[in-house]
C-alpha positions as CSV (number, residue, x, y, z in Angstrom):
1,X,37.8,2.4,6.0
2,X,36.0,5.4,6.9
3,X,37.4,7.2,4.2
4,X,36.1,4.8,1.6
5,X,32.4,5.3,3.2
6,X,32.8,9.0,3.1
7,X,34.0,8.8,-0.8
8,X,31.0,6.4,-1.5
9,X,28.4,9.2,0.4
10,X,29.7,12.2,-1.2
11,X,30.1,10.6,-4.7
12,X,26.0,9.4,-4.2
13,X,25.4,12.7,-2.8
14,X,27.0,14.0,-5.7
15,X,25.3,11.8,-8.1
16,X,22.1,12.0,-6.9
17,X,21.8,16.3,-7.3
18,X,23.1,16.1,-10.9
19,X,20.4,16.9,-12.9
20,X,18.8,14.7,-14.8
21,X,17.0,14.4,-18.6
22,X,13.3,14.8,-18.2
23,X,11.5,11.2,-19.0
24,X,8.0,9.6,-18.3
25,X,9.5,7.6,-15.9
26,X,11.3,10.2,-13.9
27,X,7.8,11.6,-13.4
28,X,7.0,8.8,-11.6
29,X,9.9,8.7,-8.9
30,X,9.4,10.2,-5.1
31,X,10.3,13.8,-5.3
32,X,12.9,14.4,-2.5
33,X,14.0,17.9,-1.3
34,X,17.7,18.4,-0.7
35,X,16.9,19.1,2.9
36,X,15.3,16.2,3.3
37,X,18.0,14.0,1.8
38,X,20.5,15.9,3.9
39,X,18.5,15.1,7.0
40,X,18.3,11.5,6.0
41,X,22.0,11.4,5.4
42,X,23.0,12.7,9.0
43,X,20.6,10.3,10.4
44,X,22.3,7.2,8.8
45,X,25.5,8.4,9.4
46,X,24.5,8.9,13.1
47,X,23.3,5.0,13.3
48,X,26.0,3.6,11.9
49,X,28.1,4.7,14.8
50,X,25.5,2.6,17.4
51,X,25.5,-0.2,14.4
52,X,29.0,-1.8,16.4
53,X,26.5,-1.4,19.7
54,X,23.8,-3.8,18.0
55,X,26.0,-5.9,15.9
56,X,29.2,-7.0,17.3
57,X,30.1,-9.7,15.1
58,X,28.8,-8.3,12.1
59,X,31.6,-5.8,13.0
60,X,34.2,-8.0,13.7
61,X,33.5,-9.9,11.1
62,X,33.4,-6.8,8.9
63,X,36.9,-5.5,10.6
64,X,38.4,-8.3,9.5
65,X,37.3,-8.3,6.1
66,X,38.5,-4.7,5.9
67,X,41.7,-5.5,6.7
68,X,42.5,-8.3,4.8
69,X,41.3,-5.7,1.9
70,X,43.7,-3.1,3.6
71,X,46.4,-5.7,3.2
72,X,45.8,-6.9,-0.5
73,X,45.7,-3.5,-1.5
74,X,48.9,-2.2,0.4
75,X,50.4,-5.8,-1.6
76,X,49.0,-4.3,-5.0
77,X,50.2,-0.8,-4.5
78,X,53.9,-2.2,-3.8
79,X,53.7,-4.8,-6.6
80,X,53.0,-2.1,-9.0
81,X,55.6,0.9,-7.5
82,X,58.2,-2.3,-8.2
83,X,56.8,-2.6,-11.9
84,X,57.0,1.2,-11.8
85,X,60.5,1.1,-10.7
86,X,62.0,-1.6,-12.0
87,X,64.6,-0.8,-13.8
88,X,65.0,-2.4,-17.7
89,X,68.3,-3.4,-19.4
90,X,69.5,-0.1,-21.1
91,X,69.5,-0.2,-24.8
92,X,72.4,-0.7,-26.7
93,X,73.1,2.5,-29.0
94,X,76.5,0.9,-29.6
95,X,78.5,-0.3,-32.7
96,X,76.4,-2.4,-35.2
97,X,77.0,-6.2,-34.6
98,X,78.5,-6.0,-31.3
99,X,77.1,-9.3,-29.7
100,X,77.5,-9.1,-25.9
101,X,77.1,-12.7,-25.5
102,X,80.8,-13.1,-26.2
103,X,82.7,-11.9,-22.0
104,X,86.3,-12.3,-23.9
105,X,85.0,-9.7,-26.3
106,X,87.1,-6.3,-26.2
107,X,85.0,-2.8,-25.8
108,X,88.2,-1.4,-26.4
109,X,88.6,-0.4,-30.0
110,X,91.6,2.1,-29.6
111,X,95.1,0.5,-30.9
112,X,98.3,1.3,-29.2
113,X,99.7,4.1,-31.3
114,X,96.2,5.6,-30.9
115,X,96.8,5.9,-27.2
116,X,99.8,7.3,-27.3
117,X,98.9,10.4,-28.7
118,X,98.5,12.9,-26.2
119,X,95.2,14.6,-25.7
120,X,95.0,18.6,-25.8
121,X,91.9,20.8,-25.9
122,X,91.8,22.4,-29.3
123,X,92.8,26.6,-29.0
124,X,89.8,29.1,-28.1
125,X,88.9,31.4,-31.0
C-alpha cells in the first residue's frame, strides 16, 4: 500500500514541475517555489504516520479495504497469467480433409510393402 502512495506522490511531484504553456489563467494561480512544495510534501508525509494515532477506525477500516484490493488484484493478475498461459489446440498443418472427428480414423497412411523397405541414409558426397 505504501508503495501505491509513494507512486501517486512522485507521479504529482512529477506532474506538478513539468512545465507548463503560458495562459491568462495560469497568471492567476499561487506561485509555489519548489522548496516550498518539498517542505509541504515532508510535512504531509510526516502526519500521515500520526493519522493511525488520531484515527483508528478510519485505519482499520481503510486496512481492510486495502486488502480486499490486495486480494482482487492478486485474483486478476492470476486470472490473466492463466489467459497468458493457456495453452490453445495446435493447428492442424496436416493432410487436406482429414476430419478428426472420426477416433476409428487411421493417421497411418504407409501400406505394408511400404514398410518393408528398409531405411538407409543416402551416401555423403
Amino acid at each position: 500500500m505504501f508503495f501505491l502512495l509513494r507512486l501517486a506522490f512522485w507521479l504529482g511531484l512529477v506532474l506538478v514541475l513539468l512545465p507548463r504553456d503560458k495562459t491568462p489563467e495560469a497568471d492567476k494561480t499561487p506561485q509555489i517555489s519548489a522548496s516550498d512544495a518539498v517542505s509541504a510534501a515532508t510535512a504531509t508525509i510526516n502526519d500521515m504516520g500520526q493519522f493511525c494515532k488520531r484515527q483508528p477506525s478510519a485505519c482499520e477500516v481503510g486496512g481492510q479495504a486495502a486488502t480486499a484490493i490486495g486480494q482482487r488484484a492478486t485474483d486478476g493478475a492470476r486470472k490473466l497469467y492463466q489467459i497468458i498461459t493457456d495453452k490453445k489446440p495446435p493447428d492442424h498443418t496436416g493432410s487436406i480433409g482429414r476430419d478428426d472427428t472420426d477416433p476409428g480414423a487411421s493417421r497411418d497412411t504407409l501400406t505394408a510393402d511400404d514398410q518393408m523397405i528398409e531405411f538407409r541414409l543416402p551416401p555423403m558426397p
